[in-house]
N, C-alpha and C positions, 0 to 999 in steps of 0.2 A: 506439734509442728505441722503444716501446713506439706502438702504432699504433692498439688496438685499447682501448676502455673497460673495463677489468679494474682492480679494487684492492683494500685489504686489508680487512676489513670488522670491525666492530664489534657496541657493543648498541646502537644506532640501527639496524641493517639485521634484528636478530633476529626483524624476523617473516617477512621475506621468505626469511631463512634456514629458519628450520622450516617455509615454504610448500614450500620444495626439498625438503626433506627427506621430511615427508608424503608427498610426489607418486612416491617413490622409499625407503618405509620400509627393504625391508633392504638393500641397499645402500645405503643412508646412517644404517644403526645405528649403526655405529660413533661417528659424529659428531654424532648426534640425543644419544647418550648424554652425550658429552663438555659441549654446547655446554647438557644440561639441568643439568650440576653446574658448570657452571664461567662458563656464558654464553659470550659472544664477545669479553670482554678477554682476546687472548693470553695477558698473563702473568700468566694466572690456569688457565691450563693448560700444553699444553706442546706448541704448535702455532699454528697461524697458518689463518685464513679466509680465501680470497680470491674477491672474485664476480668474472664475467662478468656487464660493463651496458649492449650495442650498442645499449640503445633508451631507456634511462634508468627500466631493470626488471633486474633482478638474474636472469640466467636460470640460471645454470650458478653452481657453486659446487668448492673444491678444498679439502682439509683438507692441509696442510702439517707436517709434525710428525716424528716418528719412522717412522709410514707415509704415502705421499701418498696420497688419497682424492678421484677426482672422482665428483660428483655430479649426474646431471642435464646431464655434458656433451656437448653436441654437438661436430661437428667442429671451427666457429669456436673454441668453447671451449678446447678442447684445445691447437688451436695456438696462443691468446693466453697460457695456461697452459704450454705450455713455451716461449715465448719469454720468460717471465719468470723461470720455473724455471731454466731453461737456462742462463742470464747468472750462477748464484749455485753455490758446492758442492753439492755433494749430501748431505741430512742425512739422508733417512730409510734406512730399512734396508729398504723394499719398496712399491710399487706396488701395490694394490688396488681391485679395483669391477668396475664391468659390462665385460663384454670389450671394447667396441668403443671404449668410451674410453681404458680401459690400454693395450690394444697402439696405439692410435693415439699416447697419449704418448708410447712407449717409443719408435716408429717415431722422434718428434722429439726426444725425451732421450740416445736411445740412444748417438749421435757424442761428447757432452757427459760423459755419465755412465755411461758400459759400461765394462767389460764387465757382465752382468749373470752372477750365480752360476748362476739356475735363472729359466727362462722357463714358465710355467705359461698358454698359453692357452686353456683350454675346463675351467671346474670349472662343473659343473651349481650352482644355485644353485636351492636345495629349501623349502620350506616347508608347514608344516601349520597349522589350526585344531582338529585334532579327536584326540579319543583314538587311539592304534593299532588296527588291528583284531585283534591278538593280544595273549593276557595277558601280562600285565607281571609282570616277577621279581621278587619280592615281596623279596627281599634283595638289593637294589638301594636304596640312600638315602644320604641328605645326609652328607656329611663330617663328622665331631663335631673339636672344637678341638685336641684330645689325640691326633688321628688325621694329623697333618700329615703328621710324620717318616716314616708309613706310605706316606701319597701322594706324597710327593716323588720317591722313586725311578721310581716308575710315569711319572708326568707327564716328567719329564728322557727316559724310554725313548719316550714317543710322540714329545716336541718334537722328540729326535734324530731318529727314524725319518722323522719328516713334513717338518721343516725341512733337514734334512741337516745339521746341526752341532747341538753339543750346548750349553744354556743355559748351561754352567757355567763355560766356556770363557773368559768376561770377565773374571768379578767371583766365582769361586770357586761360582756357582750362587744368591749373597745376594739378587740383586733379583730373578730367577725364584722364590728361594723366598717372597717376601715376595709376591709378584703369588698363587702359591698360599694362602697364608694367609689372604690379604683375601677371595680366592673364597668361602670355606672358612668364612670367618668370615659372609660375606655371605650366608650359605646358598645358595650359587652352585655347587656339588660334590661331583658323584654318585660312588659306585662301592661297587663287591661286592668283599666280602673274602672269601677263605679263611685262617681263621686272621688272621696280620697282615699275609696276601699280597693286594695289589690284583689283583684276576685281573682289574675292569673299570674303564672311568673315564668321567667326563665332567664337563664346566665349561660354565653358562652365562657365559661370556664378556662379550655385552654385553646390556644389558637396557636394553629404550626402553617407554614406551607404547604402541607398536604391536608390537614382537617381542621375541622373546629372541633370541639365535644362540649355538647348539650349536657349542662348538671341544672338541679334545683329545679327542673320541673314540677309545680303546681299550682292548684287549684283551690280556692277557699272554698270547706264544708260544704257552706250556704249551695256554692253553684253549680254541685259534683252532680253527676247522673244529668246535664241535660246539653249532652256534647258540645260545651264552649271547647275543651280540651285538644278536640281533633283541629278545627277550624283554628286554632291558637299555632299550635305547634306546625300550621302549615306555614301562617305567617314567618316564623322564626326565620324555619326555612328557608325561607323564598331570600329574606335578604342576608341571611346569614352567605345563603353562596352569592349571590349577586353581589356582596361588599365583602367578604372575608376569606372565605376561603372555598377549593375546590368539592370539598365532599363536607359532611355535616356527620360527625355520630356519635353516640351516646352506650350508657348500657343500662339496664335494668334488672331490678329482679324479679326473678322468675317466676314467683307468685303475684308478682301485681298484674294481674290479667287484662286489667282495664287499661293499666300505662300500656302494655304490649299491644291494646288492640289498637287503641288509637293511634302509634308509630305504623303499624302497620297499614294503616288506615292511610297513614302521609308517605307510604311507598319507601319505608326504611327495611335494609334487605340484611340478613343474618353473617356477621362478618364471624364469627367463633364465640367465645365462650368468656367472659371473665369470675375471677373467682375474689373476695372481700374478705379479708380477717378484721376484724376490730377492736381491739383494745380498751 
């Protein structure tokens, strides 16, 4: 039994939820996005809220869903959060957010719900307000409708590379392609062609009133090592705040030295730390 004031939350708690959220915009983009199209009726998404309430204030929040998502958790948080996770399967497919709350869940998931495929502790978590300080490749722009079939092989070649397993492996590649499309159609996706060849990519992912965040950045093989990448991702930039949103951020890992130089390159400044379980 359950010891600690943690429960499921609803649209009665919605302000106190987007008070969490504000207080912690990119790590809780993900969920600021979900909870502005969908609100905080479960099943009218495809995930579950749950606060932390030790004082009869909602301090801590978790997104439950196909990823887990704490927000704003403190330790207490964490352990009340998997002692209730812990007790049920496991549904999502990965652990997400500030370091020191993920690996502290995993610490208590981990007996329950391991092995884990790939443990990702330290991805810088980056963000900007401002243009890059280098020109931006002027053939660099938005994905047009007709241009899908083009993107889809690029997009499967980074998922593989980044995730270690390839999208398609489920469901024949249909519901990765359809998540492409809606980007695509969303005016969400970037990239440079040669000819019909994607040589760059990128996707605003989620988009809230305070960020965008940058996923799926890259680069075909062929054109790595002769900095298209800096000049690419300033593009992104430039119209990603001029049309979308006030600040722009991303995270990485910590061993891609080359992704890190080139953000730094485009004037993206260290906002904390995220930490990646994956299943």
């Amino acid at each position: 039994m359950l010891t600690v004031p943690i429960r499921q939350l609803g649209e009665p708690e919605r302000a106190a939820v987007e008070r969490i959220l504000d207080a912690d915009p990119y790590a809780g983009a993900q969920i600021a996005e979900r909870v502005a199209a969908h609100g905080l009726n479960w099943w009218r998404s495809d995930g579950r809220i749950y606060g932390y309430e030790p004082r009869r204030q909602i301090e801590s929040i978790i997104w439950s869903g196909a990823h887990l998502v704490p927000v704003g958790a403190t330790p207490p948080a964490t352990a009340a959060f998997a002692d209730l996770l812990g007790a049920e399967p496991r549904i999502c497919s990965s652990i997400i957010g500030r370091s020191e709350a993920v690996l502290d869940l995993w610490d208590r998931l981990g007996g329950n719900w391991g092995p884990a495929r790939d443990v990702r502790p330290h991805q810088p978590l980056l963000v900007t307000d401002r243009d890059a300080p280098v020109r931006p490749d002027p053939d660099v722009r938005l994905v047009r409708s007709g241009e899908v079939d083009q993107l889809f092989p690029a997009a499967v070649a980074m998922y593989t590379e980044e995730v270690g397993v390839s999208p398609t492996q489920d469901d024949g590649g249909r519901g990765y392609r359809r998540r492409i499309a809606e980007l695509v159609k969303g005016k969400r996706a970037y990239a440079r062609f040669d000819g019909d060849l994607v040589v760059f990519k990128a996707e605003l992912a989620i988009v809230t009133r305070r960020t965008t965040q940058v996923q799926g950045v890259w680069v075909h093989p062929g054109y790595r090592g002769k900095g298209l990448a800096t000049s690419a991702m300033a593009s992104v930039v430039a119209d990603a705040l001029r049309r979308v949103a006030p600040t722009v951020s991303l995270y990485v890992n910590d061993y891609n030295t080359s992704a890190r130089r080139v953000y730094a390159n485009c004037g993206f400044v260290s906002a904390g730390s995220f930490a990646t379980i994956l299943f």
